[in-house]
Phi, psi and omega in degrees: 000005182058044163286320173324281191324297159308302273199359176283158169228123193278181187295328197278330195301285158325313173277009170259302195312319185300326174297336174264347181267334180287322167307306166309330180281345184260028156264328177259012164295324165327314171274353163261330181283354191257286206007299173252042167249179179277137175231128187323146174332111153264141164262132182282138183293167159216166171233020145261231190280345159324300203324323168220133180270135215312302206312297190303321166299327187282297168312345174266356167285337167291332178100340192306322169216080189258297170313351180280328168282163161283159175284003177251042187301185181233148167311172174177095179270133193212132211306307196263352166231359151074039203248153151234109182285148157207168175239061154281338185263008153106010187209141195276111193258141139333046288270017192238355201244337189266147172300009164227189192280116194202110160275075244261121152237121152334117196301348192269329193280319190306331194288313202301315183295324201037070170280127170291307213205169176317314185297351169282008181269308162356283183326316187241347170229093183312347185263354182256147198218117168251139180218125178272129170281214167323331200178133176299319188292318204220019167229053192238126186231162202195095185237185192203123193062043151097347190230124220211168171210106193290167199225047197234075203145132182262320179323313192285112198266148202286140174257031176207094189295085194298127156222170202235123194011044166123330179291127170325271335282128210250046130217171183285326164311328161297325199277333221246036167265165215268147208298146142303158150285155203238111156343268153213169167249128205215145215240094176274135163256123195113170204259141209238146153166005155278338208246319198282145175301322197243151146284201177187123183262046168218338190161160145238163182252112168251138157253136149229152212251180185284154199254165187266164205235152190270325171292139171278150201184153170182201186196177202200101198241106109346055166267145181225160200188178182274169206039050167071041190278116209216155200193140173208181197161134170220175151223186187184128168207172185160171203268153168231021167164178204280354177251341177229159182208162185205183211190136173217124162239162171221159156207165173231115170258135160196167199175116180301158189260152163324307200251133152277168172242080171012315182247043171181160176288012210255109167270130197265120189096042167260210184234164102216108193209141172212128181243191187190131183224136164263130179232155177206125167232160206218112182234099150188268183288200205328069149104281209279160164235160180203160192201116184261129171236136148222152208221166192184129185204123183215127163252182192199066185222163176247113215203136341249132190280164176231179169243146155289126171255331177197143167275174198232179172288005183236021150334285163343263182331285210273021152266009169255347193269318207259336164302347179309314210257344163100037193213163159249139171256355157222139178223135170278139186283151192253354154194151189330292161311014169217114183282065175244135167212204209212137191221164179275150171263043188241306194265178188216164183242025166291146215195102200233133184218140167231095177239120178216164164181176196217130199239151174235148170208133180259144181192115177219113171321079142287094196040265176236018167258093172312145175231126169243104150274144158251118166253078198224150223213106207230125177235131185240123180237113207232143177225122175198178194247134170198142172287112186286338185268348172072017191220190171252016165267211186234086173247331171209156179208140176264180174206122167062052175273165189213118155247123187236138095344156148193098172251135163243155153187154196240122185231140203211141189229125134204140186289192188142185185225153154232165151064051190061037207053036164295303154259149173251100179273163175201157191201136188225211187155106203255150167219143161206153182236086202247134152240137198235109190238154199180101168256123183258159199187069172292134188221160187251178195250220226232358186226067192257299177301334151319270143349283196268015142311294159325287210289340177313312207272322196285307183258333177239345186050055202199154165209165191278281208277022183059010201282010179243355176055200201309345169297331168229145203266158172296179210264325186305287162001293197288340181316316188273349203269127148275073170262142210290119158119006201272125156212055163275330217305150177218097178319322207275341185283289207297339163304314209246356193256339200257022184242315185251092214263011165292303184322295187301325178288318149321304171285339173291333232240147172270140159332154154308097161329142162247127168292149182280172221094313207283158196112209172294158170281305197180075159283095176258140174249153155199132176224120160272179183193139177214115195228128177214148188206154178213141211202129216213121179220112197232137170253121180234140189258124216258336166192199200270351200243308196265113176239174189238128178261116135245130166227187187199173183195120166259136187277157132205134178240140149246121171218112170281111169277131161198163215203128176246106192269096160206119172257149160219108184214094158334328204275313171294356146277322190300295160328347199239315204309150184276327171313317203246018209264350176280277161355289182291320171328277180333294200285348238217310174275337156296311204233101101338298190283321156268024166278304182283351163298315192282334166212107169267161163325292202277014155231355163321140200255017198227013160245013164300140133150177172276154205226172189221143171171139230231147151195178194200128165255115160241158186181140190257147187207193175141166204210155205214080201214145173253145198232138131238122176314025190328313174205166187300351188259354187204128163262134180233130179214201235114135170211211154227118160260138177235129195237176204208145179200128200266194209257220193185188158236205185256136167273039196224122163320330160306347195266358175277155182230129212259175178317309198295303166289003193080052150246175180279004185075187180288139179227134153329324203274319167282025185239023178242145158224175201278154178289190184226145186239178160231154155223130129238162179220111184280137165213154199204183178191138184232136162230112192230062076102271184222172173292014215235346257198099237175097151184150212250153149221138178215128143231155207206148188227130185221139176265124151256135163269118173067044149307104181300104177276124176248136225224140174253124189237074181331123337246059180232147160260125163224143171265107211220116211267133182262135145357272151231146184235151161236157176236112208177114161192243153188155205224152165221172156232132166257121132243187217189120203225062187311294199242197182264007148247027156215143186234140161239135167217133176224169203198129209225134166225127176239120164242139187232094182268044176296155153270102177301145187289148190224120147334315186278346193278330231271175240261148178263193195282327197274021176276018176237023164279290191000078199083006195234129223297118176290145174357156144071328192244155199259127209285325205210122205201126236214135195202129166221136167246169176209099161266128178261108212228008184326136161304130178260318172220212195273005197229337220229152188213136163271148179237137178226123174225139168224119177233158194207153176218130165236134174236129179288190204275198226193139180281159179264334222201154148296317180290357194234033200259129191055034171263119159014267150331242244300336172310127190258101207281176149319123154210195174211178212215127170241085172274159274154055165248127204226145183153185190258154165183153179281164188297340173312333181087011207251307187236148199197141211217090188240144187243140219197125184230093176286130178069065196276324201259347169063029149303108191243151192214194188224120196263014158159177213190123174223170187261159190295151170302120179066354184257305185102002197305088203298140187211161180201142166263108188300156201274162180279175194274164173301134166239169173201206193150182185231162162218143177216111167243134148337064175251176197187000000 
């Protein structure tokens, strides 16, 4: 069942994972052989209100001792002093003192919010858009200011980069499994790629999550909710000599699914997942410190199910095929809530993900230069099953589709100051090493020669495959019949049919049917890739007031491909065969469209074999920005940035064009696009008043080149590079801090994201993009928190959080832009958590209503393969529950 294949663990694995592990024992020996000697004062990190001390937050808002914190500070919004420390430029900063456009939320605002995974971010930063396809795993797009990367293509590389305390994670699917706890999360807006190990040409995500602490402590958390919702997580940390402390969370997730399914008892979208993340950190003598995480996270859920939105012309048929079976085969939803749909019950939407890895990062003080490595080694594996038609007969399926990862990388930094800290320099040095593996395996189901038979017989009155026998004549038949309206008949072929009677058995005869099975086998891919960079970023203070940003950053990609093609499809050998060219000519030039039922791009056979093929991206890249200090209450800035995303191929047979339509056959080369580049250009203002006080403002206009589109073509997703895209708008933010137990943040974005019009675009799938707001994004996008924190007695603290997103409205899908159905009008999203807790943090007993208001949308919509069947995926339903924790 190709479980082997998820669950191996090879000879690289081992011999890397051995190298990190062997590196943490020879750090943390050191530190067991010292155990009983005296060992210097450590102060142990926290992530509470401790964590930067007012005085020192307050000089980093000044810039004054800023080298004096660690670079690994911990966030901190503090009531009373309104500081937010952050490391996004890699230096603990203030988050009002740095030249970019950046959001921070706090690991206390995800909880008070109750954010899971990345896609809970939508809620506290208006500028970010996560959208799930086809699959949580490999169909995931996560884009910022409008620019995005759809994940329905494993090739198609993220244009928006997440990393977990500093480690890459190199699809958005990898990224949205569920968060550790989290320090904070800080939102880089723009194309990133002086400060970071990977670039991105649209934004990044840093997460840094809580690091383990030398008192011992922990917790132990509970929820529970409707559709059965169930939820447990613990931690447990502490010091184990004086230099080291160490930390384990876990957590287990389930959840009953949404969408039922009509010809079965089977709920679709549900949770069931669980992880376990280990740390170990060693803060002791001359200078170093280091800190090892391993982590582990596996699912089992059935995922993503769709709703019907509107029927097509092959309804008919295929609700006559699947009544035979006592079944529906298409049911239209009568309205967005009512989350039903209708599956073959032969096939499943199962989906099993193995994602683990282990990272080690060093960090030593040399004299006055700091040195960082990250060393981390990441495998992601994924397995699934899916009804490709989206209906309840069996007409198409995948089994076993397999998507594998394997990422190493290595990134290694050092800062420092000159010239009497006048400049702050920082230089770096990225390596990753990815093979990238994906076997696919489109298939046809047991009613496939039905199916085209039906709409064949329904519509033209004629069928390929016999499936109605002497009742409906073969398509060759009617070629000979002079019957009066008949209007295939062709007098010179019937002439030539009744002189020939190999000719005449031919046209008389039914196609080869496909059976089911028949289709792909085993389309396997591999693409390596070797990726290297070198990268540099400096701030120099040009006066106490003026400072100047230059970085720079050179790319270079290698990525080999290669690829072993095998389909088995009758009806495409029937087409090919040379025996058979009278024939198959006719239908292929009559009938196109019932050519391509019978052999589509992703199972033709005549894109069988192996194929190779190299491609090498470089590219200089880099950023360019002025800061001025107008008064200690305002920061003013303005830069340029150029950003870079190298290019890939399509890992789908569809991207071939075949002889038989007038193309050129399979070639390597059509299965590549192009990298893709940006200029941007940003002007911004941070104002800050009082610590009490807060607002940002930034706008930016940024061009893209060779923008990687990602395109839905029944029944292939290809990435197909657009000319040019503009991006162009402006975003502001607020908090508002009246007493000390209440906080408001609010946050507002206008993005106007287009495709420029083109010649070259007409047409093509995206020639109705032209001039018109891309998918999924929101013209306007308009975000509030409001947390309340009142004391109740000397021990219990109330807690009230309300958070709400409204976005205007929005196209769901490209393949689906100006259809009704497919449209998202303006709406918005309310959540709602409220309970007790002691001021200790320890204990806490809260109640939580997502989607308060039973707002249903769509979170993207495409027409089903080959049926045409307009489909969509709905947003979840209200949820609520109670949750309760323990600590000690």
């Amino acid at each position: 069942d190709g479980s082997d294949a998820v669950l191996s663990w090879d000879e690289e694995i081992v011999m890397k994972s051995t190298l990190l592990l062997g590196a943490a024992l020879f750090v943390a020996l050191p530190s067991i052989a010292h155990a009983q000697q005296e060992a210097p004062e450590v102060i142990p990190p926290a992530d509470t209100a401790d964590a930067v001390d007012p005085a020192d937050a307050a000089d980093a808002a000044t810039g004054t001792e800023a080298t004096e914190l660690d670079a690994r500070a911990s966030v901190e919004t503090d009531v009373d002093d309104g500081i937010i420390i952050v490391t996004a430029t890699r230096r603990a900063q203030s988050v009002q003192d740095i030249p970019i456009a950046v959001n921070v939320v706090s690991g206390e605002a995800l909880e008070n919010v109750g954010i899971d995974d990345i896609r809970g971010l939508e809620q506290v930063a208006p500028t970010i858009r996560a959208i799930t396809g086809q699959s949580a795993a490999t169909g995931t797009s996560i884009s910022i200011r409008g620019i995005g990367t759809g994940g329905d293509n494993p090739g198609f590389e993220p244009a928006v980069g997440v990393f977990v305390d500093g480690v890459f994670r190199a699809r958005a699917g990898i990224a949205i499994s569920e968060l550790p706890p989290v320090e904070r999360v800080e939102v880089l807006r723009g194309p990133q790629g002086t400060l970071f190990g990977r670039n991105s040409s649209a934004g990044a995500l840093s997460i840094i999550t809580e690091s383990p602490e030398y008192d011992l402590g922990g917790y132990v958390q509970g929820e529970y909710g409707n559709f059965d919702q169930f939820e447990v997580k613990g931690m447990v940390t502490g010091g184990v000599t004086e230099t080291v402390a160490l930390r384990l969370d876990g957590t287990f997730r389930r959840r009953d699914g949404y969408i039922s399914d009509l010809n079965s008892d089977r709920e679709f979208n549900d949770i069931d997942r669980f992880s376990i993340r280990g740390q170990a950190v060693y803060e002791g003598i001359n200078g170093l410190d280091a800190r090892l995480i391993l982590d582990y996270t596996e699912t089992s859920e059935n995922c993503c199910s769709v709703i019907t939105l509107a029927e097509s012309a092959t309804t008919p048929a295929v609700n006559a095929i699947a009544a035979t079976k006592g079944l529906i085969g298409v049911q239209v939803a009568e309205d967005l809530d009512d989350r039903v749909t209708t599956a073959s019950p032969e096939r499943d939407l199962t989906e099993n993900v193995q994602d683990y890895g282990v990272s080690l990062e060093l960090n030593y003080d040399l004299n006055d230069i700091a040195l960082t490595s990250i060393t981390a080694y990441r495998e992601f594996d994924v397995l699934r099953d899916q009804d490709v038609d989206f209906s309840g007969i069996d007409r198409s399926f995948r089994d076993d589709f397999e998507t594998g990862l394997n990422d190493f990388t290595q990134e290694i930094r050092a800062q420092g100051t000159l010239f009497d800290d006048k400049l702050d320099w920082l230089v770096g040095l990225f390596y990753l090493n990815e093979e990238l593996t994906l076997t696919d395996t489109v298939q046809f189901g047991e009613d496939a020669s039905a199916f085209q038979d039906s709409l064949f017989a329904g519509l033209g009155g004629f069928e390929f495959f016999d499936t109605f026998g002497p009742a409906v004549p073969e398509f060759g038949s009617l070629l000979i019949a002079p019957v009066p309206g008949n209007p295939f008949f062709n007098p010179d072929l019937a002439a030539a049919a009744a002189a020939d009677p190999a000719l005449l058995s031919l046209l008389t005869s039914p196609l080869p049917g496909n059976p089911a099975g028949s289709g792909q086998q085993a389309d396997d891919y591999v693409i390596d890739t070797n990726a290297i960079a070198v990268f540099t970023h400096n701030v120099f203070d040009i006066t106490e007031q003026l400072s100047l940003t230059l970085g720079l950053r050179y790319n270079y990609e290698n990525k080999d491909i290669s690829a072993n093609l095998d389909a088995v499809t009758p009806a495409c050998d029937f087409f090919q065969d040379p025996n058979t060219a009278i024939l198959s000519n006719i239908i292929v030039g009559a009938l196109p469209d019932a050519f391509l039922l019978a052999c589509n791009p992703a199972v033709n056979t005549e894109f069988n074999g192996e194929f190779d093929g190299e491609r090498n991206d470089s590219q200089l890249t880099g950023t360019a920005k002025l800061s001025f200090q107008a008064s200690d209450e305002l920061l003013i800035y303005g830069g340029y940035d150029r950003g870079f995303k190298s290019g890939g191929f399509n890992l789908d047979r569809g991207s071939f064009d075949t002889v038989l339509l007038g193309g050129d056959g399979p070639q390597i080369e059509d299965l590549e696009f192009e990298e893709e580049t940006v200029n941007s250009l940003e002007v911004g203002l941070k104002f800050s008043p009082s610590r009490a006080f807060t607002f940002n403002l930034s706008g930016f206009y940024q061009d893209f080149t060779d923008f990687q589109q990602l395109v839905f073509i029944s029944p292939n997703f290809v990435t197909i590079n657009v000319p040019e895209t503009i991006s162009a708008g402006f975003e502001l933010d607020s908090t508002i801090i009246p007493t000390d137990d209440l906080m408001i943040q609010l946050g507002f974005a206008f993005v106007e994201a287009e495709v420029t019009p083109d010649e070259s675009l007409d047409g093509t799938p995206i020639e109705v993009l032209q001039g018109e707001q891309l998918p999924q994004i929101p013209l306007f996008t308009l975000s509030g928190n409001l947390t309340y924190t009142p004391p109740l007695t000397d021990t219990l603290d109330l807690l009230f959080n309300i958070n709400a997103r409204y976005q205007s409205e929005t196209e769901t899908a490209t393949g689906t832009f100006g259809i009704t159905e497919a449209q998202n009008p303006g709406f918005g999203v309310i959540n709602v958590r409220a309970g007790i807790g002691t001021n200790d943090g320890r204990f806490r007993l809260e109640g939580f209503v997502e989607n308060l208001t039973g707002t249903d949308f769509l979170l993207g919509s495409f027409p089903a393969p080959e049926l045409g069947t307009l489909v969509g995926y709905p947003n979840l339903p209200r949820l609520y529950g109670v949750t309760a924790r323990v600590g000690f």
